[in-house]
N, C-alpha and C positions, 0 to 999 in steps of 0.2 A: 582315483586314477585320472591323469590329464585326459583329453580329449586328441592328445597329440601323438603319435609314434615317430620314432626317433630312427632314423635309418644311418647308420656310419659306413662308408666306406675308407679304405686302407688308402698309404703312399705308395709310391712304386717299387720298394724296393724288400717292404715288410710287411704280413698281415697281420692279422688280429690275433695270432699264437702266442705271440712275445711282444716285450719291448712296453713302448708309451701306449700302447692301443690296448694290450691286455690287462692292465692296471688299470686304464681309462673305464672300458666297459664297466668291469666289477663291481668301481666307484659309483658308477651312473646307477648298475642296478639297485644297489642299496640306498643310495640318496635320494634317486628322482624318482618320480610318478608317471614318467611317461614307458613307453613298452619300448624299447632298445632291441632294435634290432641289426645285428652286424653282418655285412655284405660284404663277399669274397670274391672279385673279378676271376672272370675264367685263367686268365694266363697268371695267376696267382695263386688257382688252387692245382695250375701244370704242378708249379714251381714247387711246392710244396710238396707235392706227389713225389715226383721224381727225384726233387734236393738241387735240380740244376738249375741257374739263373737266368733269366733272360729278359731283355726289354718287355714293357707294358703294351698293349695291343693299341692300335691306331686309334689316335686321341676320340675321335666322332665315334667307335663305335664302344668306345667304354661311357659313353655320354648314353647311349644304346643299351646299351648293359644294364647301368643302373635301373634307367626309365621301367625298362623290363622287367624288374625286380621289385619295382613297386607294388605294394596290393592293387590290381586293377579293380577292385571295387571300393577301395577307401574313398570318402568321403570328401568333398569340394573342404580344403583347406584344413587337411587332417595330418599334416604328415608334415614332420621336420627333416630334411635332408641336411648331411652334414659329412665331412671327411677330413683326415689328415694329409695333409701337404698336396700331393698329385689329384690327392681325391676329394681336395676343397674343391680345384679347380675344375673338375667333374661334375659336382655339386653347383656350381654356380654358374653354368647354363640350363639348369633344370625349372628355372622360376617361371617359364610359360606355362606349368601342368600346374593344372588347375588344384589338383591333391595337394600342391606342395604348398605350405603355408610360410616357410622360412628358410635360411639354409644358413648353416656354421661352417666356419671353417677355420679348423685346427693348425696354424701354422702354415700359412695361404705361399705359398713360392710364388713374391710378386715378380722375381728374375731368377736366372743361372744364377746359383750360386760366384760371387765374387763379378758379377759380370752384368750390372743395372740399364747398362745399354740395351739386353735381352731382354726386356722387359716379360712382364703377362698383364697387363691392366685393361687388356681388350678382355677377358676373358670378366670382367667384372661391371661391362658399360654398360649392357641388358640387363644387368639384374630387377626386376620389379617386385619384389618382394623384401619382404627385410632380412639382413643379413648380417651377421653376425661372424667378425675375425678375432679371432685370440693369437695374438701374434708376440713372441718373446723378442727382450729387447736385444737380446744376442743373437736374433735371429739371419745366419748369413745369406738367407733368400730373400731374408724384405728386413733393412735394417732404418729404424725409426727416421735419421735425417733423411734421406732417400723419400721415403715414401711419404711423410710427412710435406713432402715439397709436390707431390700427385696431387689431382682433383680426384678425388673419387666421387664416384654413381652417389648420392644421396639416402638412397636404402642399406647403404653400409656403414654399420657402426664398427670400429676401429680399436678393442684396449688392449694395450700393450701391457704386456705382465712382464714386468721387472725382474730385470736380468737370469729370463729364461734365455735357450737357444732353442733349435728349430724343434728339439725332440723332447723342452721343457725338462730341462736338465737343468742345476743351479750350479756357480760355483760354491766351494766350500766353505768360503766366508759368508756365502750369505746363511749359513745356517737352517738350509731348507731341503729335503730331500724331493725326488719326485712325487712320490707317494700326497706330499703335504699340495703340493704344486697341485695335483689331480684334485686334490678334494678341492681345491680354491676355485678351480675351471669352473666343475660341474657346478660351486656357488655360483659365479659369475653366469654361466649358461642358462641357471633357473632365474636367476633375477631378472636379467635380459629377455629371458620367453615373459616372465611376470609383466613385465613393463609394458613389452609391445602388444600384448592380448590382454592387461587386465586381471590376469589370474582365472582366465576361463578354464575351468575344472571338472 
């Protein structure tokens, strides 16, 4: 068993019931070593309660949230924080706690959709930890020319997986289903934790 636990949180719009995140988990549990643990922001378990939609709670206090939910007795540099799309960028103001030892992020929304002048790359200039984006190349939040032309923070490693979109989806030429797409992440994810620790186990 890693030394690491794995914390995910959701996007705004989906939790972890359905979709790219329920496939995602499943994957992780059966492939990786580390303990996967998946986190459901309050105005996501309203939504799901009820069935009704509504926007994600004020950005600072789901930064709060999370924090919250952390094991408050894990261990100085025990703890992999990581999320999909709204919940990368959640994730990647978390790197002052001491727990957190890295942070992923599943399909990072470097802007509005369609709209790169909105940018978010403030949201990645703190980061001191290492960091890890899985970013597809059809992705209409952060699209390879675009973002390739950014400085990015130094503790951010950047790979682009080939002709996904934001929810790692393929087209149908390329001959690859989600399902295949999931298992490739979670390789890439363990390689990446291997790299930056060594294989500490």
């Amino acid at each position: 068993m890693s030394k690491f636990s794995f914390y995910m949180v959701h996007g705004a719009g989906l939790g972890h019931s359905g979709g790219f995140l329920n496939k995602f988990g499943v994957t992780f549990c059966r492939t990786q070593k580390m303990n996967y643990l998946p986190l459901t922001f309050e105005y996501m378990s309203e939504m799901e309660a009820n069935g009704k939609r509504r926007p994600p709670t004020r950005f600072p206090q789901l930064v709060d949230e999370f924090l919250n939910k952390l094991d408050p007795n894990a261990p100085i540099n025990s703890l992999i924080v990581a999320g999909k799309s709204m919940g990368g960028r959640v994730a990647s103001q978390l790197s002052d706690d001491k727990r957190v030892a890295a942070i992923v992020c599943l399909g990072f929304p470097f802007y509005q959709q369609g709209k790169p002048e909105k940018h978010r790359l403030s949201f990645l200039q703190e980061i001191n930890k290492p960091c890890l984006i899985i970013q597809g190349t059809r992705d209409a939040f952060g699209k390879p020319d675009w973002v390739k032309q950014q400085h990015l923070n130094t503790n951010i490693k950047l790979h682009w997986f080939e002709g996904a979109d934001h929810d790692f989806n393929m087209l149908k030429s390329w001959n690859k289903d989600q399902t295949q797409v999931i298992e490739e992440i979670n390789q890439i994810i363990n390689t990446w934790i291997d790299s930056e620790f060594k294989a500490v186990t």
